[in-house]
matplotlib code that plots the C-alpha trace (Angstrom):
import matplotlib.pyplot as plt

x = [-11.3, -13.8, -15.7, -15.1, -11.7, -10.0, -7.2, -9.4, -11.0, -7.7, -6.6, -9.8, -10.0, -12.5, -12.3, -11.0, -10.5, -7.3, -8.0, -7.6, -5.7, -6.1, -7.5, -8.7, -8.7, -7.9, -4.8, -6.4, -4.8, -5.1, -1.8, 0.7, 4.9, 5.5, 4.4, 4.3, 1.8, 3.5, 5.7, 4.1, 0.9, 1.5, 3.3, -0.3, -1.9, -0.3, -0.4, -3.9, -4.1, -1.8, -4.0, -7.1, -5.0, -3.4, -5.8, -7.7, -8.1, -6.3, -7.9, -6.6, -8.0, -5.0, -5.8, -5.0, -3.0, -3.9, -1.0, 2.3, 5.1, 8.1, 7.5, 9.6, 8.9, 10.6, 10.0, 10.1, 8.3, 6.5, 2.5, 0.2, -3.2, -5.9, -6.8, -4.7, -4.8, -2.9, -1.7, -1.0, 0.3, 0.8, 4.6, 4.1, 1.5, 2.6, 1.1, 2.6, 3.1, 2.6, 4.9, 2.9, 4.2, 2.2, 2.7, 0.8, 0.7, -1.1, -2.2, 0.8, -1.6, -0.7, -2.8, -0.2, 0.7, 3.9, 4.7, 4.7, 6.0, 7.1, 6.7, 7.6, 6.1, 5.7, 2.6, 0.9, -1.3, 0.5, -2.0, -0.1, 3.3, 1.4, 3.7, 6.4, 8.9, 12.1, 14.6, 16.8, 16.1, 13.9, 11.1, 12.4, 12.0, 9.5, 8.1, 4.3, 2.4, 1.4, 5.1, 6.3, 6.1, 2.7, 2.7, 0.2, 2.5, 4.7, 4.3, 0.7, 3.4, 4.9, 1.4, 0.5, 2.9, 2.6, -1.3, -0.4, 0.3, -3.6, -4.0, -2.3, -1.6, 2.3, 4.1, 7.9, 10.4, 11.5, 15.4, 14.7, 13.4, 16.4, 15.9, 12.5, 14.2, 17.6, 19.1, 19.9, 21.4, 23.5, 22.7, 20.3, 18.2, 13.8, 11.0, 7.4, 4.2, 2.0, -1.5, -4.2, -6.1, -9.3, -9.4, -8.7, -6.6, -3.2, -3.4, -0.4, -1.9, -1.2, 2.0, 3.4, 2.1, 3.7, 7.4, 7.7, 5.3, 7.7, 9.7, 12.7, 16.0, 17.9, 16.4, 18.2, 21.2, 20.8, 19.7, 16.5, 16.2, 14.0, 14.2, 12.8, 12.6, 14.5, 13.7, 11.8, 12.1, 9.4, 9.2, 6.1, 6.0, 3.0, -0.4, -0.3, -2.6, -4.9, -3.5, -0.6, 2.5, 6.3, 8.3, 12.2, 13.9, 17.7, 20.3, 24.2, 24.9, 25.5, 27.2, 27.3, 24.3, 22.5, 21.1, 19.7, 16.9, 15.9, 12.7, 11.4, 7.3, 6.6, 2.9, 0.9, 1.8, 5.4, 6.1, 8.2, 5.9, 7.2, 10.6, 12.3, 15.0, 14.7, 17.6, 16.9, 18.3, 19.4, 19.4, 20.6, 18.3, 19.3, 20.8]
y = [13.5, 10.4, 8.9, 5.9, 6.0, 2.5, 4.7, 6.1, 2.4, 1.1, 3.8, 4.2, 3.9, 3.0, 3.6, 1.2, -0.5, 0.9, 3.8, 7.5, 7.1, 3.5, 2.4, -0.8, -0.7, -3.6, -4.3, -5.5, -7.8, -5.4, -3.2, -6.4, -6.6, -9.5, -10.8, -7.9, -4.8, -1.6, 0.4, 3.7, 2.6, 1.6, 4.9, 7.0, 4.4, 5.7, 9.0, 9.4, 8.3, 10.5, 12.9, 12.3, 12.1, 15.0, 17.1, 17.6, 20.6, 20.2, 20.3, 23.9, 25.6, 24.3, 24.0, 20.8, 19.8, 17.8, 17.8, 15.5, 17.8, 15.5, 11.3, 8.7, 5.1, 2.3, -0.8, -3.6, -7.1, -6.8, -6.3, -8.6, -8.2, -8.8, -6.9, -4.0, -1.8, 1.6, 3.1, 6.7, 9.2, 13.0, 13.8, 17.3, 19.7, 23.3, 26.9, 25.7, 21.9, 19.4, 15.7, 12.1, 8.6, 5.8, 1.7, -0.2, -4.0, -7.2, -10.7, -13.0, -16.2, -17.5, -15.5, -12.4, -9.7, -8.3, -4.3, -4.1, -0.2, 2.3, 6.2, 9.4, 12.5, 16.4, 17.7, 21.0, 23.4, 23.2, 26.2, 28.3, 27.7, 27.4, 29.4, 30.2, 28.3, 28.7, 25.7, 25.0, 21.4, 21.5, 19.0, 15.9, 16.5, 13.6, 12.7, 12.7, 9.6, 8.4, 8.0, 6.2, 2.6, 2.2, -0.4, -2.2, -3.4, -5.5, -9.2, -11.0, -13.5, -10.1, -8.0, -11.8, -10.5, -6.8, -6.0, -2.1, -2.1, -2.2, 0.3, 3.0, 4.6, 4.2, 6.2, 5.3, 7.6, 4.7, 6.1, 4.3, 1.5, -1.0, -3.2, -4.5, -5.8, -7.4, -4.2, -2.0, 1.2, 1.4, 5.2, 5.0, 6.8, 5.6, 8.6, 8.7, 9.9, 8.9, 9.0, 6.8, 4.6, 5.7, 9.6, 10.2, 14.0, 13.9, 15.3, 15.3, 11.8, 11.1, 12.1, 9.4, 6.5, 8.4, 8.5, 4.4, 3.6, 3.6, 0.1, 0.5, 2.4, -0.9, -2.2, 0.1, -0.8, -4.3, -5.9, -6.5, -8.8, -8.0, -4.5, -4.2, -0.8, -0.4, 3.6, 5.8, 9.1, 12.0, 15.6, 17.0, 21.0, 22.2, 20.4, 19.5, 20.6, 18.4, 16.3, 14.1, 13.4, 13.8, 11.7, 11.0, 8.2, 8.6, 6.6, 7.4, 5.2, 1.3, -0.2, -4.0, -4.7, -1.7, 1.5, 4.9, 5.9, 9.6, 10.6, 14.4, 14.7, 17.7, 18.5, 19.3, 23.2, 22.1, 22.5, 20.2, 19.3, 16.0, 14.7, 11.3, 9.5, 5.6, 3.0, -0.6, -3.9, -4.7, -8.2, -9.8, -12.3, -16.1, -18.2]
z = [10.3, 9.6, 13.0, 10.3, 10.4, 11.3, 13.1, 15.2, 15.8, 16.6, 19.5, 21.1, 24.5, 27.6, 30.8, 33.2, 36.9, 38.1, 39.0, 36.5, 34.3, 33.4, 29.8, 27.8, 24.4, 21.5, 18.9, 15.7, 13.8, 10.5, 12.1, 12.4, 10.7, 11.0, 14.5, 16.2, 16.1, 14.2, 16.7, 15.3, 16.2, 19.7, 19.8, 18.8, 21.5, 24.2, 22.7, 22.9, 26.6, 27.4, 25.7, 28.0, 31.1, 30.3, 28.5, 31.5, 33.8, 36.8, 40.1, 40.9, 37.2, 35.5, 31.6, 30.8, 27.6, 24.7, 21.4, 22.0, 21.9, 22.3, 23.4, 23.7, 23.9, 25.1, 23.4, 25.6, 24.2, 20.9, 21.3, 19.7, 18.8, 21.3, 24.6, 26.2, 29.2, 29.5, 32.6, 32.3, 35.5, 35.4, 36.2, 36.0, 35.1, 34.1, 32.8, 29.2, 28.7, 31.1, 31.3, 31.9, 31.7, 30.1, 29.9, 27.2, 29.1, 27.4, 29.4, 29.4, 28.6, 32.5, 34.2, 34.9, 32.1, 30.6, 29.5, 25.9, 26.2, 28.5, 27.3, 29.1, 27.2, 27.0, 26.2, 25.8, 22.9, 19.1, 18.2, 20.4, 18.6, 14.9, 12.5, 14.5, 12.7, 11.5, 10.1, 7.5, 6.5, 3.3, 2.3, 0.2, -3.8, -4.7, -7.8, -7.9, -6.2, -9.2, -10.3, -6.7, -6.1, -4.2, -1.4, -2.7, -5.6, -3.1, -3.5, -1.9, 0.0, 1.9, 2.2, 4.5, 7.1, 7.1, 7.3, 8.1, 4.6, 3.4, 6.1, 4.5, 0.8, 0.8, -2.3, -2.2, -4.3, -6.8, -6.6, -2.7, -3.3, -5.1, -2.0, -3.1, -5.9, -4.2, -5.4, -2.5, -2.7, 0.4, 0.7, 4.0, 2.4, 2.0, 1.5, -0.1, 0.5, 3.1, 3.6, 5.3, 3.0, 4.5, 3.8, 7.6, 7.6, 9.6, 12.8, 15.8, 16.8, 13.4, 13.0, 15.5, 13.6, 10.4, 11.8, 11.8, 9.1, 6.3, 5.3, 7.5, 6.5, 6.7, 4.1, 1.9, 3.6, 2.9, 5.5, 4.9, 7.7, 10.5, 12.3, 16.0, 17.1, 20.4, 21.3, 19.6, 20.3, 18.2, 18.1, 17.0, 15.7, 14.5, 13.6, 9.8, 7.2, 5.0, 2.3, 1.1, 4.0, 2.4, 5.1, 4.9, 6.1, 6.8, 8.5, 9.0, 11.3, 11.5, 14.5, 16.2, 14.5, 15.9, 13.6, 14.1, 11.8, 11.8, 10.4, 9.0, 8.1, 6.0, 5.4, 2.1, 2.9, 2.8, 6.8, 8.7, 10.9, 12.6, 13.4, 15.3, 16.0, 16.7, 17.8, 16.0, 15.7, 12.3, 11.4, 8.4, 6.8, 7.5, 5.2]

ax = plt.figure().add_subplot(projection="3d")
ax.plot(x, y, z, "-o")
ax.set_aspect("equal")
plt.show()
């Protein structure tokens, strides 16, 4: 893992007045869609505060625990770059995994603030689970990266509004990606590789900003229009080995303008290593 690494930039965290638990760090504007700061990367904030909250020992000898098992996030008003304070509290601390809350808030401009997201989370030690797998999903068949569509090929005008992009090296399977030329498939159906641009190794942190860092499922569906994410839910199995990231986008579901997009990471050693399950608001484009 790079000390360089613009990841690590983004989700590091000081101290702060509020008491344990409470964090400042800063939203850059390099992580943006649109208006708003990537949902995966808010994710891997809170992640990693809920890493030093809970990663401690406990004041009775308790070891403390440090790798995101299972998180969900509530996404309540999009975050924006510029200053934000964290505010973690330890639900439950246990012998194997412990369970924290976190709440990412921002300054409203008036002199108050407002909760950009809300996440309740189980953590505790992936080494002592590492290899003891079994599942029958199987990784998606890709062609080779230097066969996909690489992110960098989308237009200047859309790389303006989506920043993340130059952040990370995007490899989309080209049977999934009809919707970049007003060709959709309807299948609900996006993978690729994924990789950061800098060199900087997955790791379970990682793997949060990894679920929600593809283009969106609906796109594929059509509805390229934009696609707030509502919950996000992640699972997290195993830390991943070095290399490439396979990740599978699927959607089965379309209803009153609302989706569910389910997400499977499979590492360079062909383990599935992350899964989710976000609810999003699909919007069609205007006319």
């Amino acid at each position: 893992m790079s000390a360089e690494s613009e990841f690590d930039r983004e989700i590091a965290l000081d101290a702060a007045d509020g008491g344990p638990g409470t964090y400042r760090g800063r939203l850059g504007e390099g992580w943006r869609i649109g208006g708003g700061v990537n949902g995966g990367l808010l994710l891997a904030l809170a992640g990693h505060a809920l890493r030093r909250k809970l990663g401690e020992t406990s004041a009775d000898g308790i070891p403390g625990h440090s790798d995101p098992m299972a998180i969900s996030a509530y996404y309540l008003t999009p975050g924006v770059p510029g200053a934000v304070t964290v505010r973690t509290d330890t639900v439950r601390r246990g012998r194997a995994v412990s369970t924290g809350q976190a709440s990412i808030v921002q300054e409203d401009g008036t002199g108050g603030e407002v909760e950009r997201v809300r996440v309740l989370a189980t953590y505790g030690d992936l080494a002592a689970v590492d290899g003891d797998a079994t599942t029958t999903a199987t990784p998606p068949q890709l062609p080779d990266p230097d066969a996909c569509v690489s992110a960098a090929q989308a237009p200047p005008q859309f790389l303006k509004h989506a920043t993340l992009l130059e952040r990370l090296d995007l490899r989309l399977d080209p049977a999934t990606t009809g919707w970049a030329v007003g060709k959709p498939s309807g299948n609900g159906v996006i993978r690729g590789w994924f990789r950061m641009a800098d060199g900087r190794e997955p790791d379970p942190l990682l793997l949060l900003l990894a679920v929600d860092a593809l283009p969106p499922v609906a796109f594929e569906l059509g509805l390229p229009g934009w696609t707030p994410t509502l919950e996000l839910t992640a699972h997290v199995r195993c830390r991943p080995a070095p290399g490439w990231l396979r990740v599978n986008l699927t959607s089965r579901t379309l209803s009153g303008g609302y989706l569910e997009e389910d997400a499977e990471v499979w590492d360079s050693e062909g383990r599935l290593v992350a899964l989710s399950r976000q609810l999003a608001r699909a919007t069609s484009p205007r006319r």
